[in-house]
DRENTORKOL-3810 file (N, C-alpha, C; in nm, 4 decimals):
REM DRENTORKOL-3810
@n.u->-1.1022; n.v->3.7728; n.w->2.0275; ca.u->-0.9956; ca.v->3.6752; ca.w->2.0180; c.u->-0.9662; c.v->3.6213; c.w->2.1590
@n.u->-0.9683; n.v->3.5093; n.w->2.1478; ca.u->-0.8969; ca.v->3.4169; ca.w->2.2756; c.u->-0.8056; c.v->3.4425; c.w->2.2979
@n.u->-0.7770; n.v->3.4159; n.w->2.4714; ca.u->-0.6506; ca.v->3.3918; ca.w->2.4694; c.u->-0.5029; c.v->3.3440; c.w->2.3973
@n.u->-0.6229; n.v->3.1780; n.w->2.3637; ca.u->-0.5269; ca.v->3.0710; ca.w->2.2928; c.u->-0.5439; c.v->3.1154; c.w->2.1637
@n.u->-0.6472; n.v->3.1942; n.w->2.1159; ca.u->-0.6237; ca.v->3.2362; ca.w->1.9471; c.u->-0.4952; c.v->3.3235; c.w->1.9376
@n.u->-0.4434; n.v->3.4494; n.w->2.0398; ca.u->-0.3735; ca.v->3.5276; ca.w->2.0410; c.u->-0.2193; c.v->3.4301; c.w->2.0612
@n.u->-0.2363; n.v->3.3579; n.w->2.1484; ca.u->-0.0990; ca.v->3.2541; ca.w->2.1948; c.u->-0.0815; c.v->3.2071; c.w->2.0289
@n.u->-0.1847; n.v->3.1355; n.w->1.9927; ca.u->-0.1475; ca.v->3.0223; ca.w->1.8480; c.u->-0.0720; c.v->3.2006; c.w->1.7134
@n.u->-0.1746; n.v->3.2932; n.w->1.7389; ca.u->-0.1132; ca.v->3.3790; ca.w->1.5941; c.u->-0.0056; c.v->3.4613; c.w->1.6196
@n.u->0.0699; n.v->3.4398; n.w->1.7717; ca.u->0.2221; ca.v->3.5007; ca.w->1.7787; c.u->0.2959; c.v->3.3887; c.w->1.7265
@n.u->0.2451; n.v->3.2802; n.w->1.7184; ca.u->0.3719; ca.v->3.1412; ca.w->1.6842; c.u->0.4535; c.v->3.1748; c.w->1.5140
@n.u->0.5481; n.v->3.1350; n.w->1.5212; ca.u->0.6371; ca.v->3.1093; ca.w->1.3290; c.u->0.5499; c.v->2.9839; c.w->1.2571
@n.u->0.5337; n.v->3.0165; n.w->1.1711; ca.u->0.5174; ca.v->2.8954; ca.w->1.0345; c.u->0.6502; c.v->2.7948; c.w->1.0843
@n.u->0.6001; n.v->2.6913; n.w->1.0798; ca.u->0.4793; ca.v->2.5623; ca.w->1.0645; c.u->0.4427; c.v->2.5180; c.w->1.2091
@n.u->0.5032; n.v->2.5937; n.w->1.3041; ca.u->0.4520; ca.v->2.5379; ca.w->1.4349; c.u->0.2972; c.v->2.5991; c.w->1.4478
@n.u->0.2678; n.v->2.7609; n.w->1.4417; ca.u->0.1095; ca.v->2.7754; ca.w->1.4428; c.u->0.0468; c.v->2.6842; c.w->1.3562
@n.u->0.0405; n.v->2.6614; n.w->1.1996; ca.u->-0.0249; ca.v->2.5733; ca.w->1.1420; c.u->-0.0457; c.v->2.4363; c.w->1.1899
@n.u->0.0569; n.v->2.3802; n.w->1.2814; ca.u->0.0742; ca.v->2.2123; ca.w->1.3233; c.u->-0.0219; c.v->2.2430; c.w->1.4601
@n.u->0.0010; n.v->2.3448; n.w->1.5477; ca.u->-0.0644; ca.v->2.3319; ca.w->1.6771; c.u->-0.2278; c.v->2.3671; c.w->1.6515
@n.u->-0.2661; n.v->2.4597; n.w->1.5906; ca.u->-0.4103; ca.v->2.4949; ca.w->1.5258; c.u->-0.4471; c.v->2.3383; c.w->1.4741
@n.u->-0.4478; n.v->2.2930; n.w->1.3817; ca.u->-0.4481; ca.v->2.1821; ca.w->1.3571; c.u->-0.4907; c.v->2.0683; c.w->1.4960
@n.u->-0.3520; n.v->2.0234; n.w->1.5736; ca.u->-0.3801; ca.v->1.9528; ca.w->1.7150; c.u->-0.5051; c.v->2.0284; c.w->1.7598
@n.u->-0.4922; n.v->2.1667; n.w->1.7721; ca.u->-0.6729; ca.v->2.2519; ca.w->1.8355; c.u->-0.7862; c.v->2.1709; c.w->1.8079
@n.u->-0.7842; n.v->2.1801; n.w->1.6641; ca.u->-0.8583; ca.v->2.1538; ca.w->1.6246; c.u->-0.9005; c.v->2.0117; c.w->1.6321
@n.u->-0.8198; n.v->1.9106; n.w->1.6090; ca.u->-0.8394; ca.v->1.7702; ca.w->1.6527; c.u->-0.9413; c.v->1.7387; c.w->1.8384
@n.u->-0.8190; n.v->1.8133; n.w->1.9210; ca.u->-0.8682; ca.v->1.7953; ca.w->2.0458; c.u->-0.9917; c.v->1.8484; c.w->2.0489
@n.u->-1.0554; n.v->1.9601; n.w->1.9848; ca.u->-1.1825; ca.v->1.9659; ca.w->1.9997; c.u->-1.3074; c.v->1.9075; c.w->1.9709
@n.u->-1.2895; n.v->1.8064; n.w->1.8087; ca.u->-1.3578; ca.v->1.6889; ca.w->1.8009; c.u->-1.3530; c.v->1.6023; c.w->1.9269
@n.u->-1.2600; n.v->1.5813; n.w->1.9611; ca.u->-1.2681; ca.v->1.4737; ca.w->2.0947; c.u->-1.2899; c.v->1.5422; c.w->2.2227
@n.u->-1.2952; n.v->1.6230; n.w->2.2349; ca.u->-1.3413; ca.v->1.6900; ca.w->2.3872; c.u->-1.4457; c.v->1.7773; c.w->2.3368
@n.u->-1.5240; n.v->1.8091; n.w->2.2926; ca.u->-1.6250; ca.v->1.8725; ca.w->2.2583; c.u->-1.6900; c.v->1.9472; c.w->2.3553
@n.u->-1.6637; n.v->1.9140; n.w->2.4648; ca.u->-1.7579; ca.v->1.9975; ca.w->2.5908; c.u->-1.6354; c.v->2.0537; c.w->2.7048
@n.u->-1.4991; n.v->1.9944; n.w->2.6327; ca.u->-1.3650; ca.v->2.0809; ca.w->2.7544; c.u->-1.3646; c.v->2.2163; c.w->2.7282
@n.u->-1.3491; n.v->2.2670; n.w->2.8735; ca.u->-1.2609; ca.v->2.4557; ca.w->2.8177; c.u->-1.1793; c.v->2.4407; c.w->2.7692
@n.u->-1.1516; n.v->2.5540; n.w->2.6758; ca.u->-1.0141; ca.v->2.5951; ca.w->2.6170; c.u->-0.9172; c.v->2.6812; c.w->2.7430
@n.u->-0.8629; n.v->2.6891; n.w->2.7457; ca.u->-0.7780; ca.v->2.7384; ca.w->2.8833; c.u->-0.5819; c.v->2.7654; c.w->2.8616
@n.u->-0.5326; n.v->2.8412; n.w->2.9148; ca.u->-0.3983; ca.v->2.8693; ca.w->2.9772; c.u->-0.3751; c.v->2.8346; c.w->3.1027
@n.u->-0.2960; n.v->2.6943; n.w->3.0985; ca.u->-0.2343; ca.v->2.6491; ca.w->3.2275; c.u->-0.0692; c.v->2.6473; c.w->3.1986
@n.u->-0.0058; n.v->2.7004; n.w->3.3090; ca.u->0.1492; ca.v->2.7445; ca.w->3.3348; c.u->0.1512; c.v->2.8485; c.w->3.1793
@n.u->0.0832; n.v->2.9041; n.w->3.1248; ca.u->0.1203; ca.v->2.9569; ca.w->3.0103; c.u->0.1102; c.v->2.9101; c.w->2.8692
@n.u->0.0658; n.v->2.7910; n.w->2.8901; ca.u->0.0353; ca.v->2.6744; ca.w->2.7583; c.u->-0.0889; c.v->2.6733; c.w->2.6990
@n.u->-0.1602; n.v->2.6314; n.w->2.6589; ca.u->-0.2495; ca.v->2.6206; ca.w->2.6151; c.u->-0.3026; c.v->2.4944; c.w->2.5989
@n.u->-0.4563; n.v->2.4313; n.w->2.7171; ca.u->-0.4840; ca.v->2.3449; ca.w->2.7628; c.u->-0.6177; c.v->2.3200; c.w->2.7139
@n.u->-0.6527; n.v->2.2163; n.w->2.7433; ca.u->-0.8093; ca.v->2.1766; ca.w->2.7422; c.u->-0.8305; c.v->2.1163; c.w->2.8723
@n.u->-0.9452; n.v->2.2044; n.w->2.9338; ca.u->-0.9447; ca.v->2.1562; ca.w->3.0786; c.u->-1.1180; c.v->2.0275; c.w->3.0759
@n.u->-1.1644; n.v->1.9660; n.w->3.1396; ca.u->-1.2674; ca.v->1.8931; ca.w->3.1739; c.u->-1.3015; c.v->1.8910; c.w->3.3660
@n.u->-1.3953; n.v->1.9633; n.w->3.3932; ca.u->-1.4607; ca.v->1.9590; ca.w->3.5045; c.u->-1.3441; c.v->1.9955; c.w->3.5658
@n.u->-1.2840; n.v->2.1296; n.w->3.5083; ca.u->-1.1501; ca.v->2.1942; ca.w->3.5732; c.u->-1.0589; c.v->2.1343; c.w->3.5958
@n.u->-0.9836; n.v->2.0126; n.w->3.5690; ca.u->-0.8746; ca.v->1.9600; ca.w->3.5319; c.u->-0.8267; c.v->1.9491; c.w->3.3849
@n.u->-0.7099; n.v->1.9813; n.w->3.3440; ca.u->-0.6274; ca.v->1.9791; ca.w->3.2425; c.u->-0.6222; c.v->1.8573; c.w->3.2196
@n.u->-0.6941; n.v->1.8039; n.w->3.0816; ca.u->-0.6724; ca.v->1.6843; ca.w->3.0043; c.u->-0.5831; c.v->1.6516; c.w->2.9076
@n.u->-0.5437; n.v->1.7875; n.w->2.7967; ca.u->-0.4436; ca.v->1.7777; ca.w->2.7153; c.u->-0.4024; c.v->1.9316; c.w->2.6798
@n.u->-0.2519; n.v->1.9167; n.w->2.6889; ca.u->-0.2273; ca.v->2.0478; ca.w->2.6266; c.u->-0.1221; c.v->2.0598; c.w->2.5299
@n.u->-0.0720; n.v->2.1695; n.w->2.5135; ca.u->-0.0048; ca.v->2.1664; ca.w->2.3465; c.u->0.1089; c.v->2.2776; c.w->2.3660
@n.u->0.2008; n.v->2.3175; n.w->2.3021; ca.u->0.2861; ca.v->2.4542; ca.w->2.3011; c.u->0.3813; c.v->2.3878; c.w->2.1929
@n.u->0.4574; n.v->2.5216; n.w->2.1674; ca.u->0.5445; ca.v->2.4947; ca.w->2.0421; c.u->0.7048; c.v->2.5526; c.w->2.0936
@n.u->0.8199; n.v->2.4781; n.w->2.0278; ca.u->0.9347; ca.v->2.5035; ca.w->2.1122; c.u->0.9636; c.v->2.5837; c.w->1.9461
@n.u->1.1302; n.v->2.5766; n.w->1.9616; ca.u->1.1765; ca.v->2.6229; ca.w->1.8731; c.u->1.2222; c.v->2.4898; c.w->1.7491
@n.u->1.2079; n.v->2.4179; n.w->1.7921; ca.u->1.2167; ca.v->2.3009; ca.w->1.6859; c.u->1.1125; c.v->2.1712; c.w->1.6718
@n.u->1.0196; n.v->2.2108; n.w->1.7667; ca.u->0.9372; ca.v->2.1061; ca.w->1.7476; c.u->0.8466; c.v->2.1662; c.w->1.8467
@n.u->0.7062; n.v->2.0793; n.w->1.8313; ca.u->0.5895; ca.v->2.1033; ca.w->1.8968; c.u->0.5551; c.v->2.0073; c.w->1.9827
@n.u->0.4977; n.v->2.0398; n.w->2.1087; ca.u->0.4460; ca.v->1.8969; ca.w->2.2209; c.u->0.3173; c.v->1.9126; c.w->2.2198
@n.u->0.2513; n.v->1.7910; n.w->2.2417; ca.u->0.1045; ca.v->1.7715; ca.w->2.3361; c.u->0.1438; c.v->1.7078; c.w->2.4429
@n.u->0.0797; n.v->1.7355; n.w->2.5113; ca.u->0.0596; ca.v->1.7418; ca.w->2.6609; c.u->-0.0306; c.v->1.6236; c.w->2.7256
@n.u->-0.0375; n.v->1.4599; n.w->2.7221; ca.u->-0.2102; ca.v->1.3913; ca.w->2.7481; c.u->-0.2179; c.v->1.4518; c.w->2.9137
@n.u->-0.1618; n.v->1.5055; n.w->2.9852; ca.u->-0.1444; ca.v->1.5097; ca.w->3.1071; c.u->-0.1853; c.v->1.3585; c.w->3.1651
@n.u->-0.1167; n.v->1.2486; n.w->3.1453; ca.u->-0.1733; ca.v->1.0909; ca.w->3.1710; c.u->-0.0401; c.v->1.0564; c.w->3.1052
@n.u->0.0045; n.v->0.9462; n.w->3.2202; ca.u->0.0962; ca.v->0.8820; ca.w->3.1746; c.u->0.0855; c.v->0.7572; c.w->3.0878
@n.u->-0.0505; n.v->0.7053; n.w->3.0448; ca.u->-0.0788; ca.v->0.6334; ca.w->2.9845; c.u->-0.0839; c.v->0.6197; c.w->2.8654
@n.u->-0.1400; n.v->0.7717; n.w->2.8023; ca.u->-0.1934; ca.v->0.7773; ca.w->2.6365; c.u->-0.0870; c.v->0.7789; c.w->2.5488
@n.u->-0.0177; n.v->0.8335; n.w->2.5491; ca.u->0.0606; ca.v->0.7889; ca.w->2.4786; c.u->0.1622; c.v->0.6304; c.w->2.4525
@n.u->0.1411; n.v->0.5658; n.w->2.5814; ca.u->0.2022; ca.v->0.4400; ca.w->2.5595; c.u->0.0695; c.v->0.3370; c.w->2.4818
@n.u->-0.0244; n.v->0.4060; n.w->2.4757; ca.u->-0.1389; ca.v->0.3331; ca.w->2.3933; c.u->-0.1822; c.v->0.3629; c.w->2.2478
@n.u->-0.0944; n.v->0.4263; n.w->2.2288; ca.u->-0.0831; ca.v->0.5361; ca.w->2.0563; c.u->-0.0361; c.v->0.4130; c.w->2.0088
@n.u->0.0562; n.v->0.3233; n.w->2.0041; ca.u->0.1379; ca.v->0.2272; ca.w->1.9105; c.u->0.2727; c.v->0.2836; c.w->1.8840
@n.u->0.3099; n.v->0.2374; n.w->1.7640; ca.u->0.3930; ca.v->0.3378; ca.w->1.7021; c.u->0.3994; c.v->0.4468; c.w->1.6542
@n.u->0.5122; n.v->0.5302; n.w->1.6122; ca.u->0.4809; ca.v->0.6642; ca.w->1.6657; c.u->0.5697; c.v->0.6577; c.w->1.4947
@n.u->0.5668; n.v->0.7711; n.w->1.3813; ca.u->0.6029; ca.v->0.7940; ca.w->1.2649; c.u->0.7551; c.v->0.8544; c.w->1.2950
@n.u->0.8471; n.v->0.8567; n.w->1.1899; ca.u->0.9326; ca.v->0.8971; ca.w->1.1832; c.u->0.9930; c.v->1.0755; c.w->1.2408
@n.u->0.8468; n.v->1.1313; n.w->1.2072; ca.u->0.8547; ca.v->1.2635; ca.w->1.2225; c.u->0.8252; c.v->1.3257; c.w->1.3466
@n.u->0.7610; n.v->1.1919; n.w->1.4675; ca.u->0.7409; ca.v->1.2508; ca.w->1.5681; c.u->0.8442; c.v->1.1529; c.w->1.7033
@n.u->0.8222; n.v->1.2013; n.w->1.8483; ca.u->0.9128; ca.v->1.1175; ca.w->1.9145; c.u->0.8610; c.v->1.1702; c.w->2.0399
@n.u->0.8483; n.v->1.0236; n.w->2.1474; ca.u->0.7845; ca.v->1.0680; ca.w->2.2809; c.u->0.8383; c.v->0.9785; c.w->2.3906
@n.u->0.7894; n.v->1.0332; n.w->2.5212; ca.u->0.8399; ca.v->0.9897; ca.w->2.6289; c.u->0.6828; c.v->0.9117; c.w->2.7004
@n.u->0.6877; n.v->0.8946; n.w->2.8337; ca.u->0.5442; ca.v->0.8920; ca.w->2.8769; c.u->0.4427; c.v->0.9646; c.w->2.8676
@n.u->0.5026; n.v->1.1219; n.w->2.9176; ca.u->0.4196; ca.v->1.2191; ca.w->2.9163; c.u->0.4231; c.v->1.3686; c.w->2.8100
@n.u->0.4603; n.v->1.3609; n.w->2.7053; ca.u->0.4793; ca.v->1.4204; ca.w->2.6119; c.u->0.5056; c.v->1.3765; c.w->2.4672
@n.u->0.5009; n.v->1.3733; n.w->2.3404; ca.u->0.4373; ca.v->1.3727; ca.w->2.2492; c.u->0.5060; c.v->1.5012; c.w->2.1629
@n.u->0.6185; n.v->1.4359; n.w->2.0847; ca.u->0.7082; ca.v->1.5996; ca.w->2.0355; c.u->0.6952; c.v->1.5866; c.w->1.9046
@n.u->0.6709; n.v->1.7131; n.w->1.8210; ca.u->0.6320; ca.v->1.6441; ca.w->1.6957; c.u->0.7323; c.v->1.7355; c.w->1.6113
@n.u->0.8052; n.v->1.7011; n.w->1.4863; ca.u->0.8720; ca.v->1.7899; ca.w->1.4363; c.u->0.8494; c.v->1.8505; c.w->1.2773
@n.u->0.7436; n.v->1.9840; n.w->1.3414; ca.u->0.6635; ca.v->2.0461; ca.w->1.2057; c.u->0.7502; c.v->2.0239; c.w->1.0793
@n.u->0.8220; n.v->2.0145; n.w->1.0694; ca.u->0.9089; ca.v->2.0540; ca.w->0.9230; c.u->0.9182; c.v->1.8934; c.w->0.8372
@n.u->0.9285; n.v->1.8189; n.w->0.9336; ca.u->0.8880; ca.v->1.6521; ca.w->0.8752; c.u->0.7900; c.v->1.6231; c.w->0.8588
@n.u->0.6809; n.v->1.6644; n.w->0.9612; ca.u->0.5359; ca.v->1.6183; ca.w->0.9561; c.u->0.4471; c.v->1.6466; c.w->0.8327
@n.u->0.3806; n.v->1.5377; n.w->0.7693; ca.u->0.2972; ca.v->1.5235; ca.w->0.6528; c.u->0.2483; c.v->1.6715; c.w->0.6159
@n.u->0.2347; n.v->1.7507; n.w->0.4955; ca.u->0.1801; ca.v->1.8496; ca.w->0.5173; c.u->0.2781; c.v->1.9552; c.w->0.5105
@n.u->0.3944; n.v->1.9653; n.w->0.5399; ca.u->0.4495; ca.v->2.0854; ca.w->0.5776; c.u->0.5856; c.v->2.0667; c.w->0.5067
END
């Protein structure tokens, strides 16, 4: 077990299910990043820089683009989620699915 497998199966229902999920997404699209723990989070690094990372609060879940850009290039954002430049908060209990 990974690190980040051990980080994702201490989490509560529906935040492990929502962040496994994001895992799983970011790994279609980074296919060749490490999986990694940066500040304690759980990252995807590329040529040892942190590209995106993820963690779960007590009421909602973030990704991380580490880029102040990606997310202002998402569009609109659904009812169930809500962001700034650099974060991306999503709130498991609204989100499709849960």
């Amino acid at each position: 077990m990974t690190p980040i497998d051990e980080h994702l199966a201490a989490l509560p229902e529906p935040q492990r299910t929502t962040l496994e999920h994001l895992r799983d997404s970011l790994r279609q699209l980074l296919p060749t990043a490490e999986e990694k723990l940066s500040y304690r989070m759980p990252c995807f690094a590329v040529q040892g820089k942190a590209v995106a990372g993820f963690e779960s609060f007590r009421e909602h879940c973030s990704y991380f683009p580490h880029s102040g850009t990606v997310i202002a290039q998402a569009g609109p954002l659904p009812a169930w989620a809500d962001a700034d430049a650099g974060t991306l908060r999503v709130l498991p209990l609204l989100a499709p699915g849960h």
